[in-house]
N, C-alpha and C positions, 0 to 999 in steps of 0.2 A: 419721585425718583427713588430704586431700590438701594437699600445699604451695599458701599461696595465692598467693604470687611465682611460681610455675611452674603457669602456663595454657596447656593447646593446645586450641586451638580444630580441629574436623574441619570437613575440607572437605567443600565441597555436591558432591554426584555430580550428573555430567551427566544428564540426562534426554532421551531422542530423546521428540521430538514426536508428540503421536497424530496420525495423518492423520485427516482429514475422512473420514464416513463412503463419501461422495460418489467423495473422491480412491481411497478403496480399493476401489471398483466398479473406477474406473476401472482401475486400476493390474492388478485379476484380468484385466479381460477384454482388456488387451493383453495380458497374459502369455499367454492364453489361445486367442488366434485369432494372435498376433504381429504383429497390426497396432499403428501409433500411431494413439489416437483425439486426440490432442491437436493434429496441427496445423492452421494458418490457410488458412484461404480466400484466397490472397493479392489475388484483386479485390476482398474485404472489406474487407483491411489498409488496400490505398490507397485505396479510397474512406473510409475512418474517418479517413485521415492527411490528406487531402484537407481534409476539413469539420473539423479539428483545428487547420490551417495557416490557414485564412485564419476561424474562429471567433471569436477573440480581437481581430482587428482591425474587426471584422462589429459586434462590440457595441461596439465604443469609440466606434464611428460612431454608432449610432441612438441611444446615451445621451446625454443632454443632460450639458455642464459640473458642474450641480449634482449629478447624482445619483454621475456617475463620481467627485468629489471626498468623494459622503457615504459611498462604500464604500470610494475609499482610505483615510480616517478609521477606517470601521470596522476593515478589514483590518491599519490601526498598532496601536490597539490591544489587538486580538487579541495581536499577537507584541511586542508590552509586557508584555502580561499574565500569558506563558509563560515572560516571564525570573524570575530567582529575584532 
């Protein structure tokens, strides 16, 4: 019968992540041709960063007082909610 004063607990073994099956298309067919398929369109980029930068200021505008206050409300609660 083991000592029950002397406990070793094992440790978790790391585990590598499954990739997406998606990601591992991807990943054969650069290896494969030696291209990267992954990068950006950069006139996408800034046009995305564009409509990003001035978004948030665009709806502060056309909200009325009450509604931007009933989602700052929502929005406190929410991360009220998440503390422990």
């Amino acid at each position: 019968m083991p000592n029950c004063d002397i406990v070793s607990m094992l440790k978790r073994t790391s585990k590598k992540k499954e990739e997406d099956l998606n990601q591992l298309a991807v990943s054969i067919v650069e290896k494969a041709t030696g291209s990267n398929i992954k990068t950006k369109n950069p006139a996408a980029v800034a046009l995305g960063r564009l409509g990003g930068l001035k978004g948030g200021k665009a709806r502060a505008i056309k909200l009325g007082p009450k509604k931007r206050k009933e989602i700052a409300q929502k929005a406190a609660k929410a991360r009220w909610e998440k503390r422990p």
